[in-house]
PQR file with spaces between the fields and no chain letter, atoms N, CA, C, O and H, PARSE charges and radii, in Angstrom:
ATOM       1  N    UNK     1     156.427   94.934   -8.659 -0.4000 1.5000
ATOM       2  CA   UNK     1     156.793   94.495   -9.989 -0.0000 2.0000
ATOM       3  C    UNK     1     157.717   93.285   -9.957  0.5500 1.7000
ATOM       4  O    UNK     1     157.840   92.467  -10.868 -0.5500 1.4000
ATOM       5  N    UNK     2     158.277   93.283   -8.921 -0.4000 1.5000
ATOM       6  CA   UNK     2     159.802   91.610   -8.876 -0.0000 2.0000
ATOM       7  C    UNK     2     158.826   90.608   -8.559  0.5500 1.7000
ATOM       8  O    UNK     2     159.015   89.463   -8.970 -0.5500 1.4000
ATOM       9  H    UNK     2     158.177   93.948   -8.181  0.4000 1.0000
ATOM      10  N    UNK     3     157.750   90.901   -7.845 -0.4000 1.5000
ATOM      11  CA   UNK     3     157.091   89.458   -7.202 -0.0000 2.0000
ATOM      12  C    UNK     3     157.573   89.036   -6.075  0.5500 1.7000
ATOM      13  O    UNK     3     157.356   87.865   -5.765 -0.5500 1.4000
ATOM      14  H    UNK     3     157.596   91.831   -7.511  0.4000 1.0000
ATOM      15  N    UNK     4     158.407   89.965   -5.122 -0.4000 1.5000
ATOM      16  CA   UNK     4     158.428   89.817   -4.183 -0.0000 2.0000
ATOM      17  C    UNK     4     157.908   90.363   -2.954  0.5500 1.7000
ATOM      18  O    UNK     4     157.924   91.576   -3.163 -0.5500 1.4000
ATOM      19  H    UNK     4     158.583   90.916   -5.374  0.4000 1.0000
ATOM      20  N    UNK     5     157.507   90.193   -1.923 -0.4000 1.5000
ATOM      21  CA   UNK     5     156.768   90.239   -0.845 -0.0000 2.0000
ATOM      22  C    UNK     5     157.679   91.059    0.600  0.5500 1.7000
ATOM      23  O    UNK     5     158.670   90.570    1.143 -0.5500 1.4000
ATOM      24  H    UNK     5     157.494   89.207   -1.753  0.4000 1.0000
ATOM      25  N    UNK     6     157.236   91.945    0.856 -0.4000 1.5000
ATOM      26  CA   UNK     6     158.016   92.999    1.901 -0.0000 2.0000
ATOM      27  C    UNK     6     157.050   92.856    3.157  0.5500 1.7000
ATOM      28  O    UNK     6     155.869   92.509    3.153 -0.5500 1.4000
ATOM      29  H    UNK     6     156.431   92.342    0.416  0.4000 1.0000
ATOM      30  N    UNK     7     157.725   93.155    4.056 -0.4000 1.5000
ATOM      31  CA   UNK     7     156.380   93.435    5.644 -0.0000 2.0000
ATOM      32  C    UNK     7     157.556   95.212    5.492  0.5500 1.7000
ATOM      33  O    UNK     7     158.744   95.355    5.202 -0.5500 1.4000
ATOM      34  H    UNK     7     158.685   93.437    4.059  0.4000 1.0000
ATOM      35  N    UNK     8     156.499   96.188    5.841 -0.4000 1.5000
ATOM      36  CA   UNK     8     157.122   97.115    6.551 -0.0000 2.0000
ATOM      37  C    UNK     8     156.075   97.865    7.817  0.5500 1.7000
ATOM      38  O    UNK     8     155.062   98.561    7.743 -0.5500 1.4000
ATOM      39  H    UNK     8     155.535   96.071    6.076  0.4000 1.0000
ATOM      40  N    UNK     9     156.783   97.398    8.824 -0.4000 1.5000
ATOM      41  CA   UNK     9     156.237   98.096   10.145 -0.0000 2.0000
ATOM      42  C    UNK     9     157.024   98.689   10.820  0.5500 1.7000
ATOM      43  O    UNK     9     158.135   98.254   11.121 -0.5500 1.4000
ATOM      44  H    UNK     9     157.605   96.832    8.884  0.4000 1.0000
ATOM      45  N    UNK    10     156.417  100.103   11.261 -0.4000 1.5000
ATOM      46  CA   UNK    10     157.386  100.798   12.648 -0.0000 2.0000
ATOM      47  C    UNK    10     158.536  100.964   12.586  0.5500 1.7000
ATOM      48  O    UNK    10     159.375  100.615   13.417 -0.5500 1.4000
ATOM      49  H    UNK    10     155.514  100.456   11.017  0.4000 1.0000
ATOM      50  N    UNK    11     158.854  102.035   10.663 -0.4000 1.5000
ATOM      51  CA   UNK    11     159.849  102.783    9.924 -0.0000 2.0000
ATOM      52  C    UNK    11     160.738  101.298   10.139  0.5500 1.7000
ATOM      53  O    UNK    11     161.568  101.481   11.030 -0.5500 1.4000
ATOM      54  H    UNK    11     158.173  102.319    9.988  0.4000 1.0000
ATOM      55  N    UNK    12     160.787  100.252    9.729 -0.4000 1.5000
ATOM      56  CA   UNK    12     161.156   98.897    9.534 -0.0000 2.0000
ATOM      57  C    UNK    12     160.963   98.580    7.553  0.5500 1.7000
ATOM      58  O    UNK    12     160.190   99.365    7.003 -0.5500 1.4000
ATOM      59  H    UNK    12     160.113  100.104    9.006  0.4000 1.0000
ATOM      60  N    UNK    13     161.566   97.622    6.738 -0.4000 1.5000
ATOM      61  CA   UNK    13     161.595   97.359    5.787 -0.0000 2.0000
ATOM      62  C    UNK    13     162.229   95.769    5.728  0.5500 1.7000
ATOM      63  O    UNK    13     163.428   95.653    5.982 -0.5500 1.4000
ATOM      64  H    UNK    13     162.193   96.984    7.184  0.4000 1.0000
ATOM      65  N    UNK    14     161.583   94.768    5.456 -0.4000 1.5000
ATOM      66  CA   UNK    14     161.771   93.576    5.833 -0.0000 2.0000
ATOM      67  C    UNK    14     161.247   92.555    4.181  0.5500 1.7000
ATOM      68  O    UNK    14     160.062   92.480    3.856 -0.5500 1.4000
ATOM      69  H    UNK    14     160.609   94.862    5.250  0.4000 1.0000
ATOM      70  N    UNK    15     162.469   91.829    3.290 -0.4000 1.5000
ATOM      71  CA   UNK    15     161.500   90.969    2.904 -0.0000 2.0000
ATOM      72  C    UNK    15     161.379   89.832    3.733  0.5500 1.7000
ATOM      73  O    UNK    15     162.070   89.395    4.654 -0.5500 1.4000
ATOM      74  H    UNK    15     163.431   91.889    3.555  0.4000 1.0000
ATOM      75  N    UNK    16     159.978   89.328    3.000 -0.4000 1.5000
ATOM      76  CA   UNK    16     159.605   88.162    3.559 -0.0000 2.0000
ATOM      77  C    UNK    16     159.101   87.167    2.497  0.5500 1.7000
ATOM      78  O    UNK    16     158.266   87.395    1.621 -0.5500 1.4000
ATOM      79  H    UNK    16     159.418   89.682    2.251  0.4000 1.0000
ATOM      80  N    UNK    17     159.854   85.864    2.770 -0.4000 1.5000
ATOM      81  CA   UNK    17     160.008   84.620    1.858 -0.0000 2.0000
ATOM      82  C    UNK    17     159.217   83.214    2.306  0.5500 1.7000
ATOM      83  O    UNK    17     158.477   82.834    3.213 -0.5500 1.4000
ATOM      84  H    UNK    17     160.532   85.679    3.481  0.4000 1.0000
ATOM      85  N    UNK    18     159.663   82.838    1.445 -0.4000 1.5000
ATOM      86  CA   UNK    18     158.769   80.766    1.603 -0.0000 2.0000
ATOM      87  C    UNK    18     160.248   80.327    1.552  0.5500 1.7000
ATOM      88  O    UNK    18     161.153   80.866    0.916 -0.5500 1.4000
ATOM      89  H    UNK    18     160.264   83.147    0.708  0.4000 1.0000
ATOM      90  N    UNK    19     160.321   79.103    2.451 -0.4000 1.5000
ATOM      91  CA   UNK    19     161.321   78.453    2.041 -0.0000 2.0000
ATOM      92  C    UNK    19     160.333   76.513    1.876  0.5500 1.7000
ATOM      93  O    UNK    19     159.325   75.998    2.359 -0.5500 1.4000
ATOM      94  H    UNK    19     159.586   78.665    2.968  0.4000 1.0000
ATOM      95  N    UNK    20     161.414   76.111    0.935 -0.4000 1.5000
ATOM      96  CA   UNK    20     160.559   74.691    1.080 -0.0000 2.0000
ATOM      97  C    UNK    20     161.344   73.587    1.789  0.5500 1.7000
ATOM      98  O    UNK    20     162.562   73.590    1.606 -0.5500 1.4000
ATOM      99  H    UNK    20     162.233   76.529    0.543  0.4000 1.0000
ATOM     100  N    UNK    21     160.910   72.811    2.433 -0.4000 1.5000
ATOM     101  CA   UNK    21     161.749   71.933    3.291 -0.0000 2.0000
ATOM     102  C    UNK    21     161.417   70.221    2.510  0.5500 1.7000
ATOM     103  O    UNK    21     160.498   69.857    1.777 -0.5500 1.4000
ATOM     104  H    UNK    21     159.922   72.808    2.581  0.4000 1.0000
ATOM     105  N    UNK    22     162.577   69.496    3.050 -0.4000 1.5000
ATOM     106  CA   UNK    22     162.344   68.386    2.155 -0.0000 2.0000
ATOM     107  C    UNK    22     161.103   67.240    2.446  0.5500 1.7000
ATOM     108  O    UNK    22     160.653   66.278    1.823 -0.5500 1.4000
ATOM     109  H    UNK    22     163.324   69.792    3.645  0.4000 1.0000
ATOM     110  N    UNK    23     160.895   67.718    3.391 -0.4000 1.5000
ATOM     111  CA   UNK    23     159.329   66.892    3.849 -0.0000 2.0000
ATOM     112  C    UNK    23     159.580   64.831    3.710  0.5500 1.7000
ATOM     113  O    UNK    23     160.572   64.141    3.946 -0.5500 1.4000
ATOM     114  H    UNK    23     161.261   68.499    3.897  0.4000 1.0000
ATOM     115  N    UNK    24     158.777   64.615    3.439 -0.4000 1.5000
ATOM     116  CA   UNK    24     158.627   63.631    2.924 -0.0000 2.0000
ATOM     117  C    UNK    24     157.765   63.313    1.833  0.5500 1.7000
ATOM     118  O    UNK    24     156.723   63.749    1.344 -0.5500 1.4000
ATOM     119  H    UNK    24     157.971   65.175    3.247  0.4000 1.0000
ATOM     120  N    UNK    25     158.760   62.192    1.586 -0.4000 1.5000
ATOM     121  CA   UNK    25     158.141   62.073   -0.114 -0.0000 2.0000
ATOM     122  C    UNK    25     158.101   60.544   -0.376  0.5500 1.7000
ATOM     123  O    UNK    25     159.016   59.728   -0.493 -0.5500 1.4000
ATOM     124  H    UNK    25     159.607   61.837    1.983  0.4000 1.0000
ATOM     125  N    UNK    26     156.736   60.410   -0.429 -0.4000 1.5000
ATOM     126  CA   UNK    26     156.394   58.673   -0.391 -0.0000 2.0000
ATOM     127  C    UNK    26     157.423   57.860   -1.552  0.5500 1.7000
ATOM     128  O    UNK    26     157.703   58.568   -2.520 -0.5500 1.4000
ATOM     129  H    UNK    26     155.993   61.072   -0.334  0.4000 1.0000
ATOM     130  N    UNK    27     157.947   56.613   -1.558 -0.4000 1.5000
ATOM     131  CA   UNK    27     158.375   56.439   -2.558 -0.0000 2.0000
ATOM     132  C    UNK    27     157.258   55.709   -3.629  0.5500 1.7000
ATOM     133  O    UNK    27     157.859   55.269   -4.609 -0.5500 1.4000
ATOM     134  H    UNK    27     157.720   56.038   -0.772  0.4000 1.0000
ATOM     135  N    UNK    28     155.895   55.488   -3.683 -0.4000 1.5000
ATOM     136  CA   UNK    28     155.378   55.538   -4.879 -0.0000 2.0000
ATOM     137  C    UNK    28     154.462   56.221   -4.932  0.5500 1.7000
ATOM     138  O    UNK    28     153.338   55.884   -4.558 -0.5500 1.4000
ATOM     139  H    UNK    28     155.407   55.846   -2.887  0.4000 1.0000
ATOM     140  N    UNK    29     154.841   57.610   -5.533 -0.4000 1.5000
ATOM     141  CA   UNK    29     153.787   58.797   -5.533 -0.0000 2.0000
ATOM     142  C    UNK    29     152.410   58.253   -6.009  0.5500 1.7000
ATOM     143  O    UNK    29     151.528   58.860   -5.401 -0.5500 1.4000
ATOM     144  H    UNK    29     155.753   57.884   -5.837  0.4000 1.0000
ATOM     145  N    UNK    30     151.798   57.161   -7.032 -0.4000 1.5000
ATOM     146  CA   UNK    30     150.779   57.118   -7.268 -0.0000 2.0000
ATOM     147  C    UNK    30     150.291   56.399   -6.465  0.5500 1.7000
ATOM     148  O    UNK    30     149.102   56.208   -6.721 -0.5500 1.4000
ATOM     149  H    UNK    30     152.514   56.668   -7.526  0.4000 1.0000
ATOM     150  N    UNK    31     150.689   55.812   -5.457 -0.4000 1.5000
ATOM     151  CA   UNK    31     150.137   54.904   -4.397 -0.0000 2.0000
ATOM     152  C    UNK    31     149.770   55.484   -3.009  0.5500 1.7000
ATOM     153  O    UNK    31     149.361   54.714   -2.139 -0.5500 1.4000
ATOM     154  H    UNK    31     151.655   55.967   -5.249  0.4000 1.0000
ATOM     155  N    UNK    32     149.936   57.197   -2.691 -0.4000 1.5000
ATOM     156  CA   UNK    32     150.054   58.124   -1.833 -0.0000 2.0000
ATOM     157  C    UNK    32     148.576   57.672   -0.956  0.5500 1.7000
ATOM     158  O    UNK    32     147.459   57.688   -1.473 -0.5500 1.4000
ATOM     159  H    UNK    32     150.268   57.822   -3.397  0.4000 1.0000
ATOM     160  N    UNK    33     148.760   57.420   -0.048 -0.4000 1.5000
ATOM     161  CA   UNK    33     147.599   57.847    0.825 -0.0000 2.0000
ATOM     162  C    UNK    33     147.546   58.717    1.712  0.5500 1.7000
ATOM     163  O    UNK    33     148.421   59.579    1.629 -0.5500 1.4000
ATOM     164  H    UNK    33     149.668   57.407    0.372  0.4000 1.0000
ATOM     165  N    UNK    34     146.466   58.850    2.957 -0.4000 1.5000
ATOM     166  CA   UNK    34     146.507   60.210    3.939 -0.0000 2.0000
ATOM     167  C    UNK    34     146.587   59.073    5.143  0.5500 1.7000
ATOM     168  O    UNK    34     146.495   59.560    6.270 -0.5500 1.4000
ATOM     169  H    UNK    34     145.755   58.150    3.025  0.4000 1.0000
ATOM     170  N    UNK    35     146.761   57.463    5.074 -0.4000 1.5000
ATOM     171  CA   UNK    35     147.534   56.765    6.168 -0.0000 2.0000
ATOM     172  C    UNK    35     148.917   56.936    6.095  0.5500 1.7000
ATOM     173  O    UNK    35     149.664   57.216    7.033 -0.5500 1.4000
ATOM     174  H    UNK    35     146.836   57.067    4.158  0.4000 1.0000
ATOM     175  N    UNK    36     149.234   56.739    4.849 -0.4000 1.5000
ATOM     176  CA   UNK    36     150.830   57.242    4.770 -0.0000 2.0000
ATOM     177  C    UNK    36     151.421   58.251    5.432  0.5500 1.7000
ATOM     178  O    UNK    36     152.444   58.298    6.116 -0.5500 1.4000
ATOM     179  H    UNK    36     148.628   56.512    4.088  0.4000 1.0000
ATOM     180  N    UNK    37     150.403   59.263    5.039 -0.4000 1.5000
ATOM     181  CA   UNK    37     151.324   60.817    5.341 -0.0000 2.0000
ATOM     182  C    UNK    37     150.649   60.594    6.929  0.5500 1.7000
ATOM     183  O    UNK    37     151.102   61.635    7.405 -0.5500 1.4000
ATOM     184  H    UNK    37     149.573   59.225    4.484  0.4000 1.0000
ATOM     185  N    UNK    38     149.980   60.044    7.933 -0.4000 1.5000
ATOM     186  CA   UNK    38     149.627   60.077    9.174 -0.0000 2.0000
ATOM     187  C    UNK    38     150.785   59.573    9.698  0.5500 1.7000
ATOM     188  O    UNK    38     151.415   60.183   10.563 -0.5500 1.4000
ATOM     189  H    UNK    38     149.612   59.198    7.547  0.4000 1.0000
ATOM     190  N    UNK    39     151.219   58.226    9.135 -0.4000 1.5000
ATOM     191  CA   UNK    39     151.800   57.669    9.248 -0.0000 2.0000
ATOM     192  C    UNK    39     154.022   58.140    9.527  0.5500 1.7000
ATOM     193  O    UNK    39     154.884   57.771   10.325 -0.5500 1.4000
ATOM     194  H    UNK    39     150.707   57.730    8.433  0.4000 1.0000
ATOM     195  N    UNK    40     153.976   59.124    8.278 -0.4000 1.5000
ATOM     196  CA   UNK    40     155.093   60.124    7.983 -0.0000 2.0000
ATOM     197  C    UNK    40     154.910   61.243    8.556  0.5500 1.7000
ATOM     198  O    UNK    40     155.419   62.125    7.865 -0.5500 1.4000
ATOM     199  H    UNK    40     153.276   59.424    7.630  0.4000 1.0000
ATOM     200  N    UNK    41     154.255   61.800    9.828 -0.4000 1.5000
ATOM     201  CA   UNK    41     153.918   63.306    9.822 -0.0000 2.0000
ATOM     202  C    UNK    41     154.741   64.030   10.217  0.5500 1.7000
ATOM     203  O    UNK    41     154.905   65.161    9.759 -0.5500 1.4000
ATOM     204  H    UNK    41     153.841   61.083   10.390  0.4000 1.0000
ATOM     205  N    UNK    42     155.628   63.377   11.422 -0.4000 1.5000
ATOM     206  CA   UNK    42     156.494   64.199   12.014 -0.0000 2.0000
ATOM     207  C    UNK    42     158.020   64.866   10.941  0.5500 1.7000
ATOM     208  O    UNK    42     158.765   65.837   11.076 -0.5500 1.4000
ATOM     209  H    UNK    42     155.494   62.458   11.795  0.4000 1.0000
ATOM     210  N    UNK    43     157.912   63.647    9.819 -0.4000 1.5000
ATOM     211  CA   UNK    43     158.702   63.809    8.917 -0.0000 2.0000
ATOM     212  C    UNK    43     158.113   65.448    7.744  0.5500 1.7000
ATOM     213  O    UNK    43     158.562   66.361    7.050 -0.5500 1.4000
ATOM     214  H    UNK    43     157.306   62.859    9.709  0.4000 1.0000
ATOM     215  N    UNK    44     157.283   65.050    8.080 -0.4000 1.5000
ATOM     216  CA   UNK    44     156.298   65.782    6.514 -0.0000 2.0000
ATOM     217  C    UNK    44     156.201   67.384    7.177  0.5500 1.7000
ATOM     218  O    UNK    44     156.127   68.323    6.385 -0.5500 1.4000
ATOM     219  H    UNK    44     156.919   64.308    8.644  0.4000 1.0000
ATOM     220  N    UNK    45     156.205   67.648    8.666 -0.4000 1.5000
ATOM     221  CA   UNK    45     156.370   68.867    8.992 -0.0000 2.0000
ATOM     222  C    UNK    45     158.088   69.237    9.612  0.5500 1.7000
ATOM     223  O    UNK    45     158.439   70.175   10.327 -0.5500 1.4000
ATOM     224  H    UNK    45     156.265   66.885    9.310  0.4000 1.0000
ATOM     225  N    UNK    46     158.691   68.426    9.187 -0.4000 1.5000
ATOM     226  CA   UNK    46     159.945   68.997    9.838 -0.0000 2.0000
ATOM     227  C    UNK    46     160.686   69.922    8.839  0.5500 1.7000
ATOM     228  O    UNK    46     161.025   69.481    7.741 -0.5500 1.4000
ATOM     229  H    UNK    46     158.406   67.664    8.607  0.4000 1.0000
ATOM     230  N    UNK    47     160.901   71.003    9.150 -0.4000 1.5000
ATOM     231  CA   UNK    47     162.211   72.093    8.767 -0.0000 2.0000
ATOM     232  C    UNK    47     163.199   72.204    7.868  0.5500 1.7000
ATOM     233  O    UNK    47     163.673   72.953    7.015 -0.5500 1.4000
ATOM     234  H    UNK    47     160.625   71.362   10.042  0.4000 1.0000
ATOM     235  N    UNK    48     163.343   71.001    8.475 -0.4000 1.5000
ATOM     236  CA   UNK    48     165.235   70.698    8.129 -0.0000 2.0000
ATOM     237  C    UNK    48     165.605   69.380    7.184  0.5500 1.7000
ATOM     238  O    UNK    48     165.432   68.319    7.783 -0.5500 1.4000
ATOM     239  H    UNK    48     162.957   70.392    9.169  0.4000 1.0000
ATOM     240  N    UNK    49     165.927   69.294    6.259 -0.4000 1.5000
ATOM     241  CA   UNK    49     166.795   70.524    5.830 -0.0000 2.0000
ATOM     242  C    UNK    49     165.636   71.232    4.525  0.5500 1.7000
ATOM     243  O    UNK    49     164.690   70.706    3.939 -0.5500 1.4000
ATOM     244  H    UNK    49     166.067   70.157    5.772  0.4000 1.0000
ATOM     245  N    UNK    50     166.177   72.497    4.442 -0.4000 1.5000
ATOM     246  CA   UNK    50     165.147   73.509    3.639 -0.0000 2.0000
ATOM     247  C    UNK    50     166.211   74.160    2.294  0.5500 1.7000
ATOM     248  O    UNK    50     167.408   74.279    2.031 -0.5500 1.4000
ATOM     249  H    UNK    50     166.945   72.924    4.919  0.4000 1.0000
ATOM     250  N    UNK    51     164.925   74.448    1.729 -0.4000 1.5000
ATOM     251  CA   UNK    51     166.059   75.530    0.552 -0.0000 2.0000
ATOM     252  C    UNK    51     165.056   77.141    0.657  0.5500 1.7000
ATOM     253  O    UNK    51     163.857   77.353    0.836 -0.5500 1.4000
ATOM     254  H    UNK    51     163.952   74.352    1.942  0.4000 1.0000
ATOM     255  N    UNK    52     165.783   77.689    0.529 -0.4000 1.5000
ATOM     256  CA   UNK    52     165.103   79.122    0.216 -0.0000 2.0000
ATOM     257  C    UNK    52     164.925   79.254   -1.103  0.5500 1.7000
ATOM     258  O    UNK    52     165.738   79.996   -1.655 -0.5500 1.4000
ATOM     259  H    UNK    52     166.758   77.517    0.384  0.4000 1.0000
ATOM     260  N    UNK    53     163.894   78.629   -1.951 -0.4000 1.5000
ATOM     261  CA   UNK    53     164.450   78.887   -3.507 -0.0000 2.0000
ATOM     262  C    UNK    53     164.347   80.514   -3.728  0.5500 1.7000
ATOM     263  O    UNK    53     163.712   81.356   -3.092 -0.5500 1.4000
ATOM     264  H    UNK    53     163.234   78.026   -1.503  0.4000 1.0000
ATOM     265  N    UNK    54     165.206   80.636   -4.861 -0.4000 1.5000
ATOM     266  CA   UNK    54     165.406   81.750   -5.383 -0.0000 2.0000
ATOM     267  C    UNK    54     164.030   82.391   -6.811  0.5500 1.7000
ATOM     268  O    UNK    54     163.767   83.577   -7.009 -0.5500 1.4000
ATOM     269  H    UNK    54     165.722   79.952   -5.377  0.4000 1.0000
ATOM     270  N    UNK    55     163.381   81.155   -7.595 -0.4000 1.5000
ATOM     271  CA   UNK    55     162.552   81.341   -8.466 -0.0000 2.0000
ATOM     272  C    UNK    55     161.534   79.661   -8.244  0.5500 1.7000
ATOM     273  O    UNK    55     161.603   78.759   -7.409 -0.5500 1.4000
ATOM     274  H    UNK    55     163.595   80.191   -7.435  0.4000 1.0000
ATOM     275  N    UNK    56     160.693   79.886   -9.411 -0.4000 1.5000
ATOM     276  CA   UNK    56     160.391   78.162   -9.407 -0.0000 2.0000
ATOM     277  C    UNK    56     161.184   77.524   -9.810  0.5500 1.7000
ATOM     278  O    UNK    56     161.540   76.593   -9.087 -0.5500 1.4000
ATOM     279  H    UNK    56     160.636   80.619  -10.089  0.4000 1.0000
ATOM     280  N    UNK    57     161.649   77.641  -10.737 -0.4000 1.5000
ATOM     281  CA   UNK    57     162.771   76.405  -11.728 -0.0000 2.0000
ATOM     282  C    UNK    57     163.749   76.210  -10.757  0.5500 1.7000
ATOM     283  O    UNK    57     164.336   75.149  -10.970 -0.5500 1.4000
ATOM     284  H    UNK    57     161.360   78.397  -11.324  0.4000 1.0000
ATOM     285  N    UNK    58     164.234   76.898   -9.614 -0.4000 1.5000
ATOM     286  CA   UNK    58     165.221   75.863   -8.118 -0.0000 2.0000
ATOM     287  C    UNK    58     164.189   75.585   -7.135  0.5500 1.7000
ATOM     288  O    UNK    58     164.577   74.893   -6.195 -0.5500 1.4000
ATOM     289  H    UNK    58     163.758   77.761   -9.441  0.4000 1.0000
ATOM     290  N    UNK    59     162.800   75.998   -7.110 -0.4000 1.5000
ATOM     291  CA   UNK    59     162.186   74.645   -6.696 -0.0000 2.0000
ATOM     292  C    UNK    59     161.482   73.473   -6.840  0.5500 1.7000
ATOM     293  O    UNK    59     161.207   72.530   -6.097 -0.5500 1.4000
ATOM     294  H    UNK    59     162.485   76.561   -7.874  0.4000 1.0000
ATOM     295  N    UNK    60     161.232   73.808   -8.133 -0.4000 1.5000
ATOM     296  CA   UNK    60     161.035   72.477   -9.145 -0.0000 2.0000
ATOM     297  C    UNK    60     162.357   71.543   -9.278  0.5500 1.7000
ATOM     298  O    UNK    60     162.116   70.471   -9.832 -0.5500 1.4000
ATOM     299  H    UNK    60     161.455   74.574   -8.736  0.4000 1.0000
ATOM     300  N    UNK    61     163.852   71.759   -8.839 -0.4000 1.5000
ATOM     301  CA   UNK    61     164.745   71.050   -9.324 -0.0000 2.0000
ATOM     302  C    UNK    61     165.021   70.757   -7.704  0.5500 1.7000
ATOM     303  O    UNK    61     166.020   70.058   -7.534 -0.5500 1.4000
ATOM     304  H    UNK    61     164.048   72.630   -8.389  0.4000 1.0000
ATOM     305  N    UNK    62     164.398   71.118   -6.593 -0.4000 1.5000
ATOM     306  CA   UNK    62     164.599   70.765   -5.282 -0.0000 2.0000
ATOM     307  C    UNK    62     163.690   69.571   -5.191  0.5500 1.7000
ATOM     308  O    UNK    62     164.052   68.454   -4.822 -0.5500 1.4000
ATOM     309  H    UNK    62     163.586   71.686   -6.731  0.4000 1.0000
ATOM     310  N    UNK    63     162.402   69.930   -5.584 -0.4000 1.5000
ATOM     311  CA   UNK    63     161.438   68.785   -5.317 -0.0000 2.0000
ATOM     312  C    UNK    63     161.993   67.573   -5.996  0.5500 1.7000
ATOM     313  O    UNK    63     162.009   66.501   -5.392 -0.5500 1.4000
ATOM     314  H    UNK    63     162.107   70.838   -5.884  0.4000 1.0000
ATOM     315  N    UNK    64     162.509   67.695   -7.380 -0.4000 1.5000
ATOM     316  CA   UNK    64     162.079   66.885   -8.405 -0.0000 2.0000
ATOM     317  C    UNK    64     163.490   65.493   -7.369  0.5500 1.7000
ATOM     318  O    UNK    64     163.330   64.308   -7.076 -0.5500 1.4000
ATOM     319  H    UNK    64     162.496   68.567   -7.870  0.4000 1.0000
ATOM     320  N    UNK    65     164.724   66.459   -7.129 -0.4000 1.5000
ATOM     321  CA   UNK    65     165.599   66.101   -6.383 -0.0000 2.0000
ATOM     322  C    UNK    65     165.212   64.684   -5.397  0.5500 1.7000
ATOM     323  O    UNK    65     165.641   63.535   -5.494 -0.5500 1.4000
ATOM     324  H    UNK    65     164.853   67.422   -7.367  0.4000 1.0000
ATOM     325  N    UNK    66     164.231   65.281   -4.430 -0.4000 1.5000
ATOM     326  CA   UNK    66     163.329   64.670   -3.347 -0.0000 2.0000
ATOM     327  C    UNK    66     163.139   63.548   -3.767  0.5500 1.7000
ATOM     328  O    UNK    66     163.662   62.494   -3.407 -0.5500 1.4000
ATOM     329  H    UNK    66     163.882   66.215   -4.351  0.4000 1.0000
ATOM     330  N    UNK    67     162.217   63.782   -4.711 -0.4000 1.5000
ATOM     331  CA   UNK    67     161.458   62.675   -5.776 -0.0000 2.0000
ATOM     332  C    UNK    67     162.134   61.697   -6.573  0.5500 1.7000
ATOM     333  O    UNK    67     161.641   60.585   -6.764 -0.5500 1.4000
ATOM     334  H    UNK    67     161.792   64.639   -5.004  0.4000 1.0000
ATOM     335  N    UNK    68     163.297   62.070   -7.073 -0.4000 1.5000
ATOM     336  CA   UNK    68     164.407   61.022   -7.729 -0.0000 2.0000
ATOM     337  C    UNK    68     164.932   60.030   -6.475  0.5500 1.7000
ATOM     338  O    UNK    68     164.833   58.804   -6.435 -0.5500 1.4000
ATOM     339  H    UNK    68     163.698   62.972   -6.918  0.4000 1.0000
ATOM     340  N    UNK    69     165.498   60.889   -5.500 -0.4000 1.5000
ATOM     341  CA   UNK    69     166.019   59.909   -4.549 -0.0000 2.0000
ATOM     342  C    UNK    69     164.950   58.638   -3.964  0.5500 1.7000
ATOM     343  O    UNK    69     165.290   57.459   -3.872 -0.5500 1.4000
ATOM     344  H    UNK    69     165.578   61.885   -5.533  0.4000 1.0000
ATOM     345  N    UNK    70     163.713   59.137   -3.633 -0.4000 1.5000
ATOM     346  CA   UNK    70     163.048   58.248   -2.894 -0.0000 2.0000
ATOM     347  C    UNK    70     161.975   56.916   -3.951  0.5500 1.7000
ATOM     348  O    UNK    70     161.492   55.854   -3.559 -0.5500 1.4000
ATOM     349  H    UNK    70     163.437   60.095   -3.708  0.4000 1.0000
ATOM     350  N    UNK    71     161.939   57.353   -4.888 -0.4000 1.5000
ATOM     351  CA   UNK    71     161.459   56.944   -5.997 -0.0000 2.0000
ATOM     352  C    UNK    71     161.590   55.783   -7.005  0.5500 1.7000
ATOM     353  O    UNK    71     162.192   56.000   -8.057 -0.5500 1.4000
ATOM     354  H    UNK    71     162.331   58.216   -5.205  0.4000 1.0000
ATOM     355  N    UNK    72     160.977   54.358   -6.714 -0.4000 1.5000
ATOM     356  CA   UNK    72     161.671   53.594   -7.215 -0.0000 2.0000
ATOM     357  C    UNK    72     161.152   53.755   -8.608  0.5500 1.7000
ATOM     358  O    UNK    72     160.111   54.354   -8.879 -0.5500 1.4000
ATOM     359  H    UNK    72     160.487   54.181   -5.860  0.4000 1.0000
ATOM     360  N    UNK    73     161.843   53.253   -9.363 -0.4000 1.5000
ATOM     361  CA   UNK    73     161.815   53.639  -10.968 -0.0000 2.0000
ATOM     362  C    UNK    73     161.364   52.152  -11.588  0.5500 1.7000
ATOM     363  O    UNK    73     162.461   51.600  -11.677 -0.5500 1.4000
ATOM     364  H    UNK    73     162.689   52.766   -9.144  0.4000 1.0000
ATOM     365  N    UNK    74     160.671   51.481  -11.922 -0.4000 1.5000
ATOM     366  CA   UNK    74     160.552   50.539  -12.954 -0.0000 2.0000
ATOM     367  C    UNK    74     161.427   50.572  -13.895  0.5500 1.7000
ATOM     368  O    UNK    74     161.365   49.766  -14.824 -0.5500 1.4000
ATOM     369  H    UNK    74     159.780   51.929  -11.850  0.4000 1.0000
């Protein structure tokens, strides 16, 4: 009923989560290609730094975060 996700094995009780990491984030999203992200990969799979969000609306305000910084604005 919470929407959250448990492993239980071998009288064990464990949740288990997504966390999202800041990846990379092209700075002109409508200009995105898959040379880019070849180009960014080691960035686009790294870890660190991550958030564990708690719902969507803190990871919609993590991404959007991402996206403001790298993002040039007209």
């Amino acid at each position: 009923m919470s929407g959250q996700f448990f492993a239980s094995t071998a009288g064990s009780m464990r949740l288990v989560f997504a966390s999202a990491a800041r990846g990379y984030q092209s700075p002109d999203p409508e200009a995105f290609t898959i040379e880019e992200l070849r180009d960014h990969w080691e960035l686009a799979c790294s870890r660190e730094p991550a958030l564990i969000p708690a719902s969507a609306a803190e990871f919609n305000d993590f991404r959007r975060s991402v996206l403001n910084e790298k993002v040039v604005h007209p």
